[in-house]
C-alpha positions as CSV (number, residue, x, y, z in Angstrom):
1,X,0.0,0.0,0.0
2,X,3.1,2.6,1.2
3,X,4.3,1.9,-2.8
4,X,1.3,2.8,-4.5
5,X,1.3,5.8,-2.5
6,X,4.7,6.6,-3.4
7,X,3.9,6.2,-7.1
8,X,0.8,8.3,-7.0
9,X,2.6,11.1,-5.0
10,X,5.5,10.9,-7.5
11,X,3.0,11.1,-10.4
12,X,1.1,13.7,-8.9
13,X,4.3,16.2,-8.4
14,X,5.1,15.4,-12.3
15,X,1.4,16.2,-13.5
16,X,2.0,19.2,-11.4
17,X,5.4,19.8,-13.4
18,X,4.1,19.2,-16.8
19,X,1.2,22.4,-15.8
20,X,3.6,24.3,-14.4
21,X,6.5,24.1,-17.2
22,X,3.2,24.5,-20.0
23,X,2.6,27.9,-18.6
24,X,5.9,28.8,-18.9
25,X,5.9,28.3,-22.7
26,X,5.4,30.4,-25.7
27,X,2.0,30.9,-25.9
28,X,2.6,31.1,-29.9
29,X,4.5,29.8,-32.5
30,X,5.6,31.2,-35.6
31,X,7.5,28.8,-38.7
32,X,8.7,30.2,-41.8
33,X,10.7,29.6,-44.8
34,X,12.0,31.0,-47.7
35,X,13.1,30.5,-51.3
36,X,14.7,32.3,-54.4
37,X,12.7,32.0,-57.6
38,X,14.0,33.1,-60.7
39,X,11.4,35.3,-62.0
40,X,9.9,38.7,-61.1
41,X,6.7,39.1,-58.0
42,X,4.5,39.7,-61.0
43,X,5.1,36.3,-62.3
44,X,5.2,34.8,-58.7
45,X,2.1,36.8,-57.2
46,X,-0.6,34.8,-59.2
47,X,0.2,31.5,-57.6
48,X,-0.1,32.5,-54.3
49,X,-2.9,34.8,-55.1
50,X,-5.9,32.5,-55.1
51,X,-6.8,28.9,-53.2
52,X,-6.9,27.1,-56.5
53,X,-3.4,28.5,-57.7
54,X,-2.3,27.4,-54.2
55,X,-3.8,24.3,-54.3
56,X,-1.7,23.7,-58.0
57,X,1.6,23.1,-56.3
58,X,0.3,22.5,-52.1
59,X,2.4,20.4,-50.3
60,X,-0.7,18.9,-48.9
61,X,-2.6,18.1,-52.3
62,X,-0.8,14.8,-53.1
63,X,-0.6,13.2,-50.1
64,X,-4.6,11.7,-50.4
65,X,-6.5,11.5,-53.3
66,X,-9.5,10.9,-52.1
67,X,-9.4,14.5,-50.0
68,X,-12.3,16.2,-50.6
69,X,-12.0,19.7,-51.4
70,X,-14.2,22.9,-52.4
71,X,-13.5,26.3,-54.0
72,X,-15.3,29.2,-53.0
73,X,-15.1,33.1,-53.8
74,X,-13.2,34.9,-56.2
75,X,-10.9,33.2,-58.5
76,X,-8.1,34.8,-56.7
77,X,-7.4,38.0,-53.6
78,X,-9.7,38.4,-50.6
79,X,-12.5,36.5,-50.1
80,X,-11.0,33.3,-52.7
81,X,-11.3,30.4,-50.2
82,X,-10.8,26.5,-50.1
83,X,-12.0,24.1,-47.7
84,X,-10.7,20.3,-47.6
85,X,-11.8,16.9,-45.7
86,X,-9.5,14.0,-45.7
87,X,-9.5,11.0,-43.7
88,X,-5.5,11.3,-43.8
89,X,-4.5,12.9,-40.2
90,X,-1.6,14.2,-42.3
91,X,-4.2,16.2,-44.1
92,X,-7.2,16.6,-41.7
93,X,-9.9,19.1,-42.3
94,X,-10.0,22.8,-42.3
95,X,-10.2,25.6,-44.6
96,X,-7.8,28.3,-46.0
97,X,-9.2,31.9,-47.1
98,X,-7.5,34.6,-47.9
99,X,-7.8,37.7,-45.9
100,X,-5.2,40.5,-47.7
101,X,-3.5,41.0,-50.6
102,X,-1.1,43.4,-51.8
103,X,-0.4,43.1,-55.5
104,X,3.2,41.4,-55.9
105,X,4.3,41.9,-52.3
106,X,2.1,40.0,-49.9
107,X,-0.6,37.7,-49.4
108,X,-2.5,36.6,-46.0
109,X,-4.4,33.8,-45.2
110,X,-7.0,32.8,-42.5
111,X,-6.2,29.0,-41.9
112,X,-9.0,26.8,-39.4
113,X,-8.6,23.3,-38.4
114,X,-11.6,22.4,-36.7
115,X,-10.8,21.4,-33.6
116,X,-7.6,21.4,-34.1
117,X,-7.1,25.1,-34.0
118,X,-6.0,27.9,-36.2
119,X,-3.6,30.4,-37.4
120,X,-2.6,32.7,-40.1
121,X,-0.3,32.1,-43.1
122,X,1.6,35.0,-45.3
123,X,3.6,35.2,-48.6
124,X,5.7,37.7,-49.0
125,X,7.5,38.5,-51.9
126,X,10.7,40.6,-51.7
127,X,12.4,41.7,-55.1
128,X,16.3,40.3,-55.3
129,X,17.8,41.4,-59.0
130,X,15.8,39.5,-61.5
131,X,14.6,37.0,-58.9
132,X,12.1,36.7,-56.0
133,X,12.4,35.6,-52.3
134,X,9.4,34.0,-51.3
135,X,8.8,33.7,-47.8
136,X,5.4,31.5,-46.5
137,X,5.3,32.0,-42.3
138,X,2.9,30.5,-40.0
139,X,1.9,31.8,-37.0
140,X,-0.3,30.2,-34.0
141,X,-1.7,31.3,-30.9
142,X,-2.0,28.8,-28.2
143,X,-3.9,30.7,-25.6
144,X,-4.3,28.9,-22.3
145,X,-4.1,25.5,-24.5
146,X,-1.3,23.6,-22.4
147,X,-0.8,20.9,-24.5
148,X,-0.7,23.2,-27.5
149,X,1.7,25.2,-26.3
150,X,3.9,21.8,-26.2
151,X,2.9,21.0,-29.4
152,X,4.3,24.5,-30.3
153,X,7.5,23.0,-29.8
154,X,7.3,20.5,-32.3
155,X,5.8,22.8,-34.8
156,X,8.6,24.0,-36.8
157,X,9.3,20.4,-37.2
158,X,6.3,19.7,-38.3
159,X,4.9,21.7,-40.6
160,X,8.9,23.4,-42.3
161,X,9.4,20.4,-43.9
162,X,6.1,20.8,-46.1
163,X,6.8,24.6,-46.3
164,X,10.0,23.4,-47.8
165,X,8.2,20.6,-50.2
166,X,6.0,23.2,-50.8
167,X,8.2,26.0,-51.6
168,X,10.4,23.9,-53.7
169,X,7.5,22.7,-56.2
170,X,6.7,26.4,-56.7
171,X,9.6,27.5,-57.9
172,X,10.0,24.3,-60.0
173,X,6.7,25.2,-61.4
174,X,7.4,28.7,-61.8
175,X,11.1,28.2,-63.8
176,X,10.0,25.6,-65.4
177,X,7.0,27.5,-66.6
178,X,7.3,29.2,-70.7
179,X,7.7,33.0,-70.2
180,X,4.3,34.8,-70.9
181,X,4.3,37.4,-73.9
182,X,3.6,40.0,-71.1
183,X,7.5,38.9,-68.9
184,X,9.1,39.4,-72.4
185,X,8.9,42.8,-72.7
């Protein structure tokens, strides 16, 4: 009886640690890369511009076919939003609208996961010679969410590597594009 006690004391003080360390961490989390396409915002801007443009080159499109998704609003700027249901966890549900745009510098998304939270994501694009930096950050608040806040930790982890994917099939599908009449001139 004196060692099950002892464990439940000793599990007790470590519940009490785990609280007590969760408060103590970020309360948000921010990830973000970046990349360096070879071509100009203008050419760049249009595939960040609009869910179904996103969608084209989405980390998260391939992973399952059978995902559900829907297209709503404008083609492309504020208001063009997609919404997805997958019975992947790697997918999930949730839906993605954009919330600002500035023409070839910057685009802002509202992203909701259900239950699972939500955040923001922006694109911005800053000129570098004849090339782009795109950068796509993700920010989260946490709140008073404990366990999200340790999930915060693992964030960068686990969402960078698709920003990478993500970023590297866009500028594959950018450079690999033919140079509209319009770039030419």
């Amino acid at each position: 009886m004196a060692f099950a006690r002892l464990i439940f004391k000793v599990l007790l003080v470590l519940l009490a640690l785990l609280v007590m360390i969760g408060f103590l961490l970020p309360s948000s989390a921010k990830v973000e890369r970046s990349i360096v396409i070879n071509a100009p915002p203008a050419a760049v801007f249009p595939h960040i511009n609009g869910m179904r443009a996103f969608h084209a080159w989405s980390p998260w499109s391939t992973i399952d076919p059978e995902t559900q998704y829907r297209f709503e609003g404008p083609e492309s700027g504020v208001g063009s939003r997609m919404t997805w249901h997958s019975g992947d966890a790697r997918v999930g549900q949730g839906s993605q609208e954009i919330v600002e745009s500035e023409p070839y510098s910057r685009v802002k998304t509202q992203l909701a996961f259900g239950d699972q939270g939500s955040g923001t994501a922006t694109f911005r694009l800053t000129p570098e010679g004849d090339s782009t930096r795109v950068s796509w950050q993700f920010d989260t608040a946490f709140g008073w969410d404990l366990l999200g806040r340790y999930v915060g930790l693992m964030l960068d982890g686990m969402v960078g590597t698709s920003y990478d994917k993500g970023l590297k099939d866009l500028k594959q599908r950018i450079e690999q594009a033919p140079a509209s009449p319009d770039e030419n001139n």
